[in-house]
OpenMM code with the backbone's topology and positions (N, CA, C; nanometers):
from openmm import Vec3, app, unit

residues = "UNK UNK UNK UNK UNK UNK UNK UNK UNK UNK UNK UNK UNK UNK UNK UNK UNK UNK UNK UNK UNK UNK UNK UNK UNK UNK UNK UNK UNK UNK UNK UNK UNK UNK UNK UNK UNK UNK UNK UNK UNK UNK UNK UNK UNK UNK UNK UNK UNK UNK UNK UNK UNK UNK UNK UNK UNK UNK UNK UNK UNK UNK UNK UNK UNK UNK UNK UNK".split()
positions = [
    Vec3(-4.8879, 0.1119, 1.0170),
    Vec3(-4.7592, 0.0550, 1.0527),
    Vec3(-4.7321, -0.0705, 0.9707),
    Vec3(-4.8220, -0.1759, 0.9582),
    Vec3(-4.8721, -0.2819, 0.8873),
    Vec3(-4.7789, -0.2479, 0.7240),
    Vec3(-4.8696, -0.1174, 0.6701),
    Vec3(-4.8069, -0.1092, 0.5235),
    Vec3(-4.6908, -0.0242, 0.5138),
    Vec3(-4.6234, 0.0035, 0.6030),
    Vec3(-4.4701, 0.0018, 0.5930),
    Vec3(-4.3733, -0.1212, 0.6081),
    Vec3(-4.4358, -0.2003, 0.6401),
    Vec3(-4.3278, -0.3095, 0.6707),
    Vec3(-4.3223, -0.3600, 0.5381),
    Vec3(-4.3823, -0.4190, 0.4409),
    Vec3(-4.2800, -0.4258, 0.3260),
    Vec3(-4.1738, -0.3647, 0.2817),
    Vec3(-4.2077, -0.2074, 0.2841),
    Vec3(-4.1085, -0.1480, 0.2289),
    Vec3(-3.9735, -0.1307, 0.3169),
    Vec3(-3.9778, -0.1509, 0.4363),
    Vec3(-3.8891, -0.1670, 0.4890),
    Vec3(-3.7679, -0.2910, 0.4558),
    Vec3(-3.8686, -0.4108, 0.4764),
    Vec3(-3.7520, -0.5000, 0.4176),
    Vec3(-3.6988, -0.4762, 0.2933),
    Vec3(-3.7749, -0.4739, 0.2117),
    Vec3(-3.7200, -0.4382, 0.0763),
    Vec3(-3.5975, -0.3885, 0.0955),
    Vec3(-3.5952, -0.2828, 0.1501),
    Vec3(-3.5059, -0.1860, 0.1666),
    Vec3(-3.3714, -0.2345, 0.2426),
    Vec3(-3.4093, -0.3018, 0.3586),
    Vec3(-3.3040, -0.3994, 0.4124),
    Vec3(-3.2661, -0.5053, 0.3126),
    Vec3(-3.3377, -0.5885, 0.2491),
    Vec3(-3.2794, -0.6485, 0.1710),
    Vec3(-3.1730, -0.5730, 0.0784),
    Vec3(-3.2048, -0.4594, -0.0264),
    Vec3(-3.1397, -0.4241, -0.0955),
    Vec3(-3.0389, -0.3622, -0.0216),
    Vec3(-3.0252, -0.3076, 0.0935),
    Vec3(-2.9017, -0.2810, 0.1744),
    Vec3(-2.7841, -0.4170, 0.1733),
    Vec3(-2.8712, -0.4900, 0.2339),
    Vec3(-2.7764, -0.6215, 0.2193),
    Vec3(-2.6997, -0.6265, 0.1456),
    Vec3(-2.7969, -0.6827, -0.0018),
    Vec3(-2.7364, -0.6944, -0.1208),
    Vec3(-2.6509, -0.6028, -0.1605),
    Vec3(-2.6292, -0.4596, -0.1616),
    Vec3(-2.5444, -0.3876, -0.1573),
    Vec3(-2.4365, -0.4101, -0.0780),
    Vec3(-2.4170, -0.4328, 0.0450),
    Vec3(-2.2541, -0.4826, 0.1575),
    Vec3(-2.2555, -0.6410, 0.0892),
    Vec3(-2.3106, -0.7308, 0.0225),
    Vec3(-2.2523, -0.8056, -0.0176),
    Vec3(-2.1733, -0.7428, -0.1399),
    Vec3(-2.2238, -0.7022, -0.1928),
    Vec3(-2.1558, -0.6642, -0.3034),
    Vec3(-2.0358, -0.5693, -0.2886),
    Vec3(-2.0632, -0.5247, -0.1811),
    Vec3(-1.9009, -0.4380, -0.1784),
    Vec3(-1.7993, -0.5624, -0.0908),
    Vec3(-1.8602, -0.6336, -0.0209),
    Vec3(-1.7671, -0.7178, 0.0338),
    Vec3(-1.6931, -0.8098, -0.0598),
    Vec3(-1.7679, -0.8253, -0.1664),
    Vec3(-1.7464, -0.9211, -0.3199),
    Vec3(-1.5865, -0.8724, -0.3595),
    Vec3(-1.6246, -0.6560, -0.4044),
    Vec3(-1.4905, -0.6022, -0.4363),
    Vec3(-1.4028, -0.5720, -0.3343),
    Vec3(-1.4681, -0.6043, -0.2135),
    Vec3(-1.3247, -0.5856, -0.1294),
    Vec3(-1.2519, -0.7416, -0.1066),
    Vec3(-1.2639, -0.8111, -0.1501),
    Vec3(-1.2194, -0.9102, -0.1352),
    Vec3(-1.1251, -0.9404, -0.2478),
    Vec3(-1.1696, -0.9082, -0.3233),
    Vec3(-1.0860, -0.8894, -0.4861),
    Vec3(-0.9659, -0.8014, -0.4659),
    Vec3(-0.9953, -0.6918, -0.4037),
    Vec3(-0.8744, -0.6067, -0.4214),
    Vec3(-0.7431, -0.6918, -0.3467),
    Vec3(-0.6428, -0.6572, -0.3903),
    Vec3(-0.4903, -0.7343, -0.3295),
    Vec3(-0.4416, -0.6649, -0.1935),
    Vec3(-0.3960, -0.7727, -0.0935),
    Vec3(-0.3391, -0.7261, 0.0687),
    Vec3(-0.2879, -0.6280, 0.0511),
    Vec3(-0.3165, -0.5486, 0.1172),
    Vec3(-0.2857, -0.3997, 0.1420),
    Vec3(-0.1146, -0.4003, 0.1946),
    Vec3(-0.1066, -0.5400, 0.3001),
    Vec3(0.0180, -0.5875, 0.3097),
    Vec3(0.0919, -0.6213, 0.2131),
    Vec3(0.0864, -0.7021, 0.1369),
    Vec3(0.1868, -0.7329, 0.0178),
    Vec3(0.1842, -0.6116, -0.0803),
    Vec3(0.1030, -0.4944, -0.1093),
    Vec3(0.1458, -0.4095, -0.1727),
    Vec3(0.2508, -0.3388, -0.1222),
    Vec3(0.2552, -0.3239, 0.0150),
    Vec3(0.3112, -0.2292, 0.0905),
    Vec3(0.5044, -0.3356, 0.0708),
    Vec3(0.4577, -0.4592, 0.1086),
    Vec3(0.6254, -0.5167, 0.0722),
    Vec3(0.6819, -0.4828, -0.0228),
    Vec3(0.5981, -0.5285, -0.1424),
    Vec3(0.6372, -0.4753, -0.2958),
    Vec3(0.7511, -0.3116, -0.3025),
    Vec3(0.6327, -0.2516, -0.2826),
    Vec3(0.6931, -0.0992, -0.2901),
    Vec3(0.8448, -0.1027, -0.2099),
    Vec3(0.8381, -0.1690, -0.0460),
    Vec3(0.9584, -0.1717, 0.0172),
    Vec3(1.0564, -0.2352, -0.0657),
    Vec3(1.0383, -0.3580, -0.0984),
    Vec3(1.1510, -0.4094, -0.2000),
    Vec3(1.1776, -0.3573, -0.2777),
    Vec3(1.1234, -0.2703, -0.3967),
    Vec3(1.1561, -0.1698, -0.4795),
    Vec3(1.2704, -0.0438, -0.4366),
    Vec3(1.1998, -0.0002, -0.2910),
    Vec3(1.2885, 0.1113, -0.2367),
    Vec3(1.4181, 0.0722, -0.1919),
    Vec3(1.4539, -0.0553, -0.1340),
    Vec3(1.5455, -0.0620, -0.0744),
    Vec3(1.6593, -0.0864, -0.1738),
    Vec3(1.6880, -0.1181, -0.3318),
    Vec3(1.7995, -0.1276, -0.4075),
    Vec3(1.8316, 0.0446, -0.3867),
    Vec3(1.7511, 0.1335, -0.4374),
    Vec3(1.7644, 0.2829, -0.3994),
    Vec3(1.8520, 0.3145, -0.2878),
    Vec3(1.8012, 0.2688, -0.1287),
    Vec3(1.8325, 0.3074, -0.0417),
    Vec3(2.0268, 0.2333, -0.0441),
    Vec3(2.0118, 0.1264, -0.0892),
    Vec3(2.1887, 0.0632, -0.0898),
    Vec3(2.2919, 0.1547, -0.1880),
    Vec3(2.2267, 0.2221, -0.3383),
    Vec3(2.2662, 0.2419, -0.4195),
    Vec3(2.3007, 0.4334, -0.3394),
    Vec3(2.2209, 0.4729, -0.2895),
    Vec3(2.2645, 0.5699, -0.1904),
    Vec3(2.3695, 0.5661, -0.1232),
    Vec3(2.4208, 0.4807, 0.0238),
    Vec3(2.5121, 0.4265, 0.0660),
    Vec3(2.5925, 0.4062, -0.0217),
    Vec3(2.6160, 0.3874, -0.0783),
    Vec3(2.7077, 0.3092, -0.2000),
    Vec3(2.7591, 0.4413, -0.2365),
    Vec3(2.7080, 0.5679, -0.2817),
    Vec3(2.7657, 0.6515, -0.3678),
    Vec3(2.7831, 0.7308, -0.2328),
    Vec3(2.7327, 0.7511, -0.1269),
    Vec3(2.7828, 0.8178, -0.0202),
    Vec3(2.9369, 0.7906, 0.0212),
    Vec3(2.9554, 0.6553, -0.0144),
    Vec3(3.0712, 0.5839, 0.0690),
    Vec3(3.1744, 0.6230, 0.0050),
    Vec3(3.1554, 0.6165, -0.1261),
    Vec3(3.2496, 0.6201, -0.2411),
    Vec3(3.2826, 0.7675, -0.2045),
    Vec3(3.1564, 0.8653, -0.2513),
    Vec3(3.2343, 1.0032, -0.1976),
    Vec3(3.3309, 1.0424, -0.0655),
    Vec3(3.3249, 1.0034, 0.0260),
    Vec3(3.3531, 1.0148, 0.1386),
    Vec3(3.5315, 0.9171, 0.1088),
    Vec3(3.5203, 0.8289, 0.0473),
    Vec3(3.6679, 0.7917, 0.0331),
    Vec3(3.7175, 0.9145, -0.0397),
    Vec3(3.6724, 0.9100, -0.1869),
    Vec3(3.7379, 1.0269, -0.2463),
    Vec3(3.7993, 1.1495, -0.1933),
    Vec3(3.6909, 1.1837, -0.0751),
    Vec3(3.7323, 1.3158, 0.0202),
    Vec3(3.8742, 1.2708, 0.0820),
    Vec3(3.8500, 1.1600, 0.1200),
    Vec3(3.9586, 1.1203, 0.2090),
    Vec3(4.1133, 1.0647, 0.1268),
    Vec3(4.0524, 1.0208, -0.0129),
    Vec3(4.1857, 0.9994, -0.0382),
    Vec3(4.2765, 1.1679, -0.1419),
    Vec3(4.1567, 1.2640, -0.1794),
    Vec3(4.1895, 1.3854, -0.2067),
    Vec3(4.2928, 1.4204, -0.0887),
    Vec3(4.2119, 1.4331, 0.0565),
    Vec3(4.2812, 1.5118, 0.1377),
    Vec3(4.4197, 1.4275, 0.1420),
    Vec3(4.4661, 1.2910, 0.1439),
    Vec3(4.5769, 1.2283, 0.1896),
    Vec3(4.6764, 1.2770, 0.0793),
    Vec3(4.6504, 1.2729, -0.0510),
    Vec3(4.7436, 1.3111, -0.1660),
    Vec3(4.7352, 1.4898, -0.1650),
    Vec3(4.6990, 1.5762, -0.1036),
    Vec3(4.7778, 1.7455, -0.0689),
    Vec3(4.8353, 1.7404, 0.0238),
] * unit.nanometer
topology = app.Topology()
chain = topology.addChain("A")
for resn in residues:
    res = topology.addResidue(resn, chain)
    for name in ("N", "CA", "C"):
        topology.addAtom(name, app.Element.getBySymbol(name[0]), res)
C-alpha cells in the first residue's frame, strides 16, 4: 500500500496541473455574454431593415389598391 502512494500523488499532482491549465484557457477565452450581445447587435440592423421593406410594401399595396 506504502509503494503506491507515490504514484498516486504524482498522479494527483499532474491532474491538478492539468485543471490549472485548462482553467488558464478558460479564462482567456472571451464572455460567452458579450459574444452573444455582439451577434445581437449585428442582427438587429437586419431585423429594422426587414420592417422597413415590409412597411414600404404594404403601403405600395395600399396605395396600388387606392389608384384602381
Amino acid at each position: 500500500m506504502h509503494e503506491d502512494s507515490p504514484g498516486i500523488w504524482s498522479e494527483l499532482r499532474a491532474q491538478r496541473d492539468l485543471l490549472i491549465e485548462m482553467k488558464t484557457k478558460l479564462d482567456a477565452v472571451p464572455d460567452h455574454e458579450n459574444r452573444i450581445r455582439k451577434l445581437e447587435e449585428r442582427r438587429f440592423p437586419l431585423q429594422v431593415m426587414a420592417i422597413v421593406i415590409s412597411l414600404v410594401a404594404v403601403i405600395g399595396q395600399l396605395v396600388m389598391y387606392v389608384v384602381k
